[in-house]
C-alpha positions in Angstrom: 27.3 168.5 147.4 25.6 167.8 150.7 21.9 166.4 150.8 19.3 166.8 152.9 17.6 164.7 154.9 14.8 164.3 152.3 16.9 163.9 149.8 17.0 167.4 148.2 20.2 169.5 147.6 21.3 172.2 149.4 21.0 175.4 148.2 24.3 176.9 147.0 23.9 180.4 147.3 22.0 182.2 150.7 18.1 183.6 150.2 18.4 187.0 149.4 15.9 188.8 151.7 15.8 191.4 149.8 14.2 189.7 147.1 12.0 187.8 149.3 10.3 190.4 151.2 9.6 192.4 147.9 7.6 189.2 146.8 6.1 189.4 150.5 5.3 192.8 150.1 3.0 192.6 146.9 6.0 193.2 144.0 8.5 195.9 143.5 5.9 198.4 142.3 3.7 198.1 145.3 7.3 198.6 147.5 8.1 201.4 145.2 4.8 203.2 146.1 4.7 202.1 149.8 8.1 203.4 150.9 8.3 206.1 148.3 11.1 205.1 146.8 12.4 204.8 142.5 12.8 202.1 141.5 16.3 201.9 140.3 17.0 202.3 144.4 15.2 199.1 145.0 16.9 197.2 142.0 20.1 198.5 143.9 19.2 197.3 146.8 18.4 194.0 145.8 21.4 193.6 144.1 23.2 194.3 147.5 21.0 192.3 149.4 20.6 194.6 152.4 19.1 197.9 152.5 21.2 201.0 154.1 18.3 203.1 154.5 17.1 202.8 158.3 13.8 204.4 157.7 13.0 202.4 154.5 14.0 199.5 156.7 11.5 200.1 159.6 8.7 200.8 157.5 8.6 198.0 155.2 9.0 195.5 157.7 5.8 197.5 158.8 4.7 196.8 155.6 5.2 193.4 155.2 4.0 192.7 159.3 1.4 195.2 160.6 0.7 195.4 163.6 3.0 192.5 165.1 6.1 194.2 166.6 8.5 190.6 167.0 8.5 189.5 163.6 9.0 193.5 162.6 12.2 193.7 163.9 13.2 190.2 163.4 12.3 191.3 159.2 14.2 194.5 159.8 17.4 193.3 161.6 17.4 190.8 158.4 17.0 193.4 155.8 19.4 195.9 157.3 22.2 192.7 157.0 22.4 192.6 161.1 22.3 189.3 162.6 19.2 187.5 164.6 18.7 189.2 167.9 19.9 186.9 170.8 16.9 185.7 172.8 
């Protein structure tokens, strides 16, 4: 397995940005309440690793970054499974 320049391993498997933003967001019940959503649709979306819903999508990356449109969208092209926007 390749290292790192420090040393460390390389992760095997990608971050699933899913899971990460629902830790950034304050835990699954707190994205549960804020998008109004069950929770058995965020288990399945987390187990995908993208979410299909395009409104869900906009407004938790609102959630997660208010008021700061850039990294909104960068969250919300990430979550949707989209790649980076070209600069």
């Amino acid at each position: 397995m390749p290292r790192r320049q420090n040393g460390r391993n390389v992760p095997r498997t990608p971050v699933n940005i899913v899971y990460r933003t629902i830790q950034a967001a304050g835990g699954p019940t707190a994205v549960c309440h804020g998008l109004r959503i069950s929770e058995p649709t965020l288990k399945r979306w987390r187990r995908a690793g993208t979410v299909p819903d395009a409104r869900a999508v906009l407004e938790w990356a609102a959630l997660v970054h208010p008021g700061a449109a850039e990294p909104q969208l960068r969250l919300a092209r990430r979550l949707a499974g989209l790649p980076a926007a070209r600069r």
